[in-house]
C-alpha positions as CSV (number, residue, x, y, z in Angstrom):
1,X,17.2,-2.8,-2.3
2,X,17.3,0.9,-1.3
3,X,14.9,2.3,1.1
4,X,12.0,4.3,-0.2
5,X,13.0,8.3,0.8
6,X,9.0,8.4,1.5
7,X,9.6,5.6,4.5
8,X,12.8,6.6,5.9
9,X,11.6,9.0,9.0
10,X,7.7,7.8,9.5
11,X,8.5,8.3,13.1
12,X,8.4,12.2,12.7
13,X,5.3,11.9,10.5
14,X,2.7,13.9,12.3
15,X,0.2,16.4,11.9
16,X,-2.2,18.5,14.5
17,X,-5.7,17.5,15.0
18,X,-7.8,20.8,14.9
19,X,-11.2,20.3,14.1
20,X,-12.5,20.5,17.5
21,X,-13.0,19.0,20.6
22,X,-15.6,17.3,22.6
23,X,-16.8,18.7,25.8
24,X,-19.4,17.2,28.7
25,X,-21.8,19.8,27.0
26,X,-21.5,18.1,23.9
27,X,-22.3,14.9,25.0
28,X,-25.9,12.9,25.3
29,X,-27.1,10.5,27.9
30,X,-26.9,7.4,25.7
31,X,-24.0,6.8,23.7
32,X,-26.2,5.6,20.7
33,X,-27.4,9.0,20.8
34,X,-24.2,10.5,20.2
35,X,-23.0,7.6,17.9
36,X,-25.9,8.4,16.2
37,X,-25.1,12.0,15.8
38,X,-21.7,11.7,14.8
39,X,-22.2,8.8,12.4
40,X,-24.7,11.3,10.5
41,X,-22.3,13.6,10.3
42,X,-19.6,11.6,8.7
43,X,-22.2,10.8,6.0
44,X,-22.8,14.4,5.4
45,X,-19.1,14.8,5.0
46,X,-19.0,12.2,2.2
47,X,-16.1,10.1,4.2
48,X,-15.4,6.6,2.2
49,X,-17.8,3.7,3.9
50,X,-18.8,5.9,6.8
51,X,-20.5,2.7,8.1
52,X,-17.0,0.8,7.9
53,X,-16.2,-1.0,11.4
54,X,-13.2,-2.7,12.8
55,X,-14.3,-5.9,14.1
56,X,-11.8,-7.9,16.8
57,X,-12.2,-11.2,17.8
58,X,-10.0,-13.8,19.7
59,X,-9.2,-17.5,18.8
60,X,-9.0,-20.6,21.3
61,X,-5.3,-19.5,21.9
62,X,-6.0,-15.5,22.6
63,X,-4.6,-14.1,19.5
64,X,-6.6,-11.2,18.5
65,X,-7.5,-10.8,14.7
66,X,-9.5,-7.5,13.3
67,X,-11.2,-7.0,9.6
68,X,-13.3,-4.5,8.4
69,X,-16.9,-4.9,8.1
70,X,-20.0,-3.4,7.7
71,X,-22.8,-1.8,10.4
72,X,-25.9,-2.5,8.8
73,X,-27.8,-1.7,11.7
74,X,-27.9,-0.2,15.3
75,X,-30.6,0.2,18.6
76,X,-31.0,-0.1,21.7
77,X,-30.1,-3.3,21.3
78,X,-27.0,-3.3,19.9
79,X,-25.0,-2.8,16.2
80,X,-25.3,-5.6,13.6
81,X,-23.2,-6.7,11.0
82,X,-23.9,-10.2,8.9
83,X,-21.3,-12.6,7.9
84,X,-20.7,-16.2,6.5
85,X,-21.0,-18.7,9.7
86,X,-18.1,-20.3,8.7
87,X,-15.9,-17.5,8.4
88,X,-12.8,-17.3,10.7
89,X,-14.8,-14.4,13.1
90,X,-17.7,-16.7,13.0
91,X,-15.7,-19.0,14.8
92,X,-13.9,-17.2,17.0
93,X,-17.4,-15.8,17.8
94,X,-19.3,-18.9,19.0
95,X,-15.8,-20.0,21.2
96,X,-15.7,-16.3,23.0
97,X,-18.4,-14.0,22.1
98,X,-16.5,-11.3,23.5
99,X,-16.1,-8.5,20.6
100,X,-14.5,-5.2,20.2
101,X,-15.7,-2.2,17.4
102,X,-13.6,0.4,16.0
103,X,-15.2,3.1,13.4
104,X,-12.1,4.9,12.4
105,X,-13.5,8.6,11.0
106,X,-10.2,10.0,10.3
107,X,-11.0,12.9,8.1
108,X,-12.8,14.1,11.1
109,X,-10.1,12.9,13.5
110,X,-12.7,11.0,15.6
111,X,-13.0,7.3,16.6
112,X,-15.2,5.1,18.3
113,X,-14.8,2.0,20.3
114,X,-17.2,-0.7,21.5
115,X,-16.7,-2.7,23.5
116,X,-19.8,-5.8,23.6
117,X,-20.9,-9.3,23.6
118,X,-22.3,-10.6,20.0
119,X,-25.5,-13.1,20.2
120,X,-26.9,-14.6,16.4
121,X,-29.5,-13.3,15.1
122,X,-33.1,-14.9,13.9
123,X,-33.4,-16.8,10.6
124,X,-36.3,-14.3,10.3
125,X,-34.4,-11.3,10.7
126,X,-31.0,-12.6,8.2
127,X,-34.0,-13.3,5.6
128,X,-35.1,-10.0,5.7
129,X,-31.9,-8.2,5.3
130,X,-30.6,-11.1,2.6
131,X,-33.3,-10.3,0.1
132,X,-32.4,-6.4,0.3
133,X,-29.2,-7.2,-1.3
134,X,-28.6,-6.6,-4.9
135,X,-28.9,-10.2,-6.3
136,X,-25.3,-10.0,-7.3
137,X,-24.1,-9.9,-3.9
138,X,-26.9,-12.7,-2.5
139,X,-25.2,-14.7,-5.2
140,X,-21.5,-13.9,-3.7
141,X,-22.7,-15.0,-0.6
142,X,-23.2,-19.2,-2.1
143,X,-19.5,-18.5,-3.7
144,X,-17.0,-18.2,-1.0
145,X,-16.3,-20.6,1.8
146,X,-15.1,-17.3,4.0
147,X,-11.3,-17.4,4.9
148,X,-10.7,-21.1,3.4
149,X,-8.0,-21.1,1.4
150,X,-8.6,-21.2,-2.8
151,X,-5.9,-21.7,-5.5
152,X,-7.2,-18.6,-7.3
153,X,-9.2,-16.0,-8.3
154,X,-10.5,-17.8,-11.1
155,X,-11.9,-20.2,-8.9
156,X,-14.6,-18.0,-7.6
157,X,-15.3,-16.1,-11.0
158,X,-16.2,-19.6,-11.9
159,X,-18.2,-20.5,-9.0
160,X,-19.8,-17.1,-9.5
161,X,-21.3,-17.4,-12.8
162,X,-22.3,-21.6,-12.0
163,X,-24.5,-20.0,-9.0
164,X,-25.7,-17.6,-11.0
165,X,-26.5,-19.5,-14.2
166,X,-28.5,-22.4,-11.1
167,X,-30.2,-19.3,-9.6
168,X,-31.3,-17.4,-13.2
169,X,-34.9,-17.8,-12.2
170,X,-36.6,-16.9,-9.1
171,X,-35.8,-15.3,-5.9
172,X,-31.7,-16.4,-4.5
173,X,-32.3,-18.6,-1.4
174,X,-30.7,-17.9,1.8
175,X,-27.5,-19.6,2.0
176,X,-27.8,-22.1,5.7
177,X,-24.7,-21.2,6.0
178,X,-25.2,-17.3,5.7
179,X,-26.5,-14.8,9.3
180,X,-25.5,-12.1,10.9
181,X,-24.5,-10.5,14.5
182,X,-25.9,-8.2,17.2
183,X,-23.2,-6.4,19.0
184,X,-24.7,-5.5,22.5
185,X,-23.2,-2.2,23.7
186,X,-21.2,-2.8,27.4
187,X,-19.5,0.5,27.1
188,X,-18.7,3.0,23.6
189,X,-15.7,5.4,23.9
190,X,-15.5,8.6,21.7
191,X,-12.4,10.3,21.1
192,X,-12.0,13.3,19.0
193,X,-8.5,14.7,18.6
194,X,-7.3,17.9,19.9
195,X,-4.1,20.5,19.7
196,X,-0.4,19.4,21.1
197,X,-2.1,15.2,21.4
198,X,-4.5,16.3,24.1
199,X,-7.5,14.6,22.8
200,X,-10.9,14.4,24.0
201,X,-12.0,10.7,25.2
202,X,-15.5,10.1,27.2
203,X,-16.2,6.6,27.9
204,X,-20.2,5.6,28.5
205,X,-20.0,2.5,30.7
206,X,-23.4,0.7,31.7
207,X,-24.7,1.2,35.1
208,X,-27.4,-0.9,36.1
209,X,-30.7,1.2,33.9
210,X,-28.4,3.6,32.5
211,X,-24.7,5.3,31.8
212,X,-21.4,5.9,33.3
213,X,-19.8,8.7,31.9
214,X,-16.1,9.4,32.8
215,X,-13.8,11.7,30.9
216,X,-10.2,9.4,30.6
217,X,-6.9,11.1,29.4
218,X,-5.7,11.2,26.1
C-alpha cells in the first residue's frame, strides 16, 4: 500500500499563530473571569461546539484516557459536565477524582487547561438539567450502557424506539443511573499562540482566598 503524498512530511506541517497575544494587562484576577471572556468570544466567532472540553481521567493502573464532553455549566464553584455513572470516566472518577480540562479553541489559536478535583452532583440539581433536554436525548440517556461493548448499531436504534414507544406519555424519568460532575478549579492555564512558537501561557494557581498568577514559557 503506497503512502498517501498528503502524509509523507507531517513533520514540516506548520503554520504561524498571529492573532495576538496575551499580556499581564490583559488578564483578570479570577481565571473564571477571563475563561469567561474568552469562552464568549469563541461563541461570537461561531467556532464548532465552543463549549467542547477534553476531559482526562486515570484508571486503577495510571493510564490516562481523554474524550470530549460538554461544559454545561461554570461558577465559582467549578465547571460541570453530566455523564452516565457507569461510563468508563465515571469510574475512573470515583477511584481518583483527580481531573484535567482541555478547551481546544484552535481557530483562535487559544487553549485552556484545568486542572481540578470532580465531586457528584445533587439528585436535585441532575433533575433540573435532565428535564431541559430535548426528550430525544433524555430518552438516549435509558439506551446506552456507556462504553460497554454492543454488537451493533442496530442494537441501540432498537433500544431507542422500545424506550421511546414505554415513555410516549408523560414526562422521561431520570435514569438512576444518569448525573453529572463539578470540576473544582485548582489552577486554569491560558495560552494563546504567538509569532516564531513564542506563545503566551499565564497560569492562575489558588493561593489561600485568591490567585497565583505566573507567566511560564512557551
Amino acid at each position: 500500500m503506497m503512502d498517501s503524498p498528503d502524509l509523507q512530511h507531517i513533520a514540516h506541517l506548520r503554520r504561524e499563530y498571529t492573532k495576538g497575544g496575551l499580556r499581564r494587562r490583559d488578564l483578570t484576577d479570577t481565571p473564571l473571569a477571563l475563561f469567561e471572556r474568552w469562552l464568549k468570544q469563541a461563541c461570537e466567532a461561531r467556532l464548532s461546539d465552543p463549549t467542547a472540553m477534553v476531559v482526562a481521567t486515570v484508571d486503577e493502573l495510571g493510564q490516562p484516557y481523554q474524550r470530549i464532553v460538554l461544559l454545561k455549566h461554570f461558577d465559582a464553584r467549578g465547571m460541570v459536565f453530566y455523564t452516565n455513572l457507569g461510563s468508563r470516566k465515571a469510574r475512573h472518577i470515583e477511584g481518583n477524582p483527580c481531573v484535567s480540562l482541555l478547551f481546544p479553541w484552535h481557530m483562535l489559536e487559544r487553549q485552556v487547561m484545568v486542572q481540578g478535583r470532580a465531586e457528584r452532583l445533587s439528585t436535585l440539581d441532575v433533575v433540573k438539567y435532565f428535564h431541559t433536554r430535548p426528550r430525544d436525548s433524555q430518552i438516549g440517556a435509558w439506551v446506552s450502557k456507556q462504553s460497554s461493548r454492543i454488537s451493533a448499531r442496530g442494537v441501540l436504534e432498537s433500544k431507542f424506539l422500545e424506550i421511546k414507544n414505554k415513555f410516549m406519555q408523560g414526562e422521561v424519568p431520570l435514569p438512576s443511573f444518569w448525573g453529572g460532575y463539578r470540576i473544582s478549579i485548582e489552577q486554569m492555564e491560558f495560552w494563546q499562540g504567538g509569532e516564531n512558537r513564542l506563545h503566551d501561557r499565564f497560569l492562575y494557581q489558588r493561593d489561600q482566598d485568591g490567585w497565583k498568577i505566573d507567566r511560564l514559557a512557551p
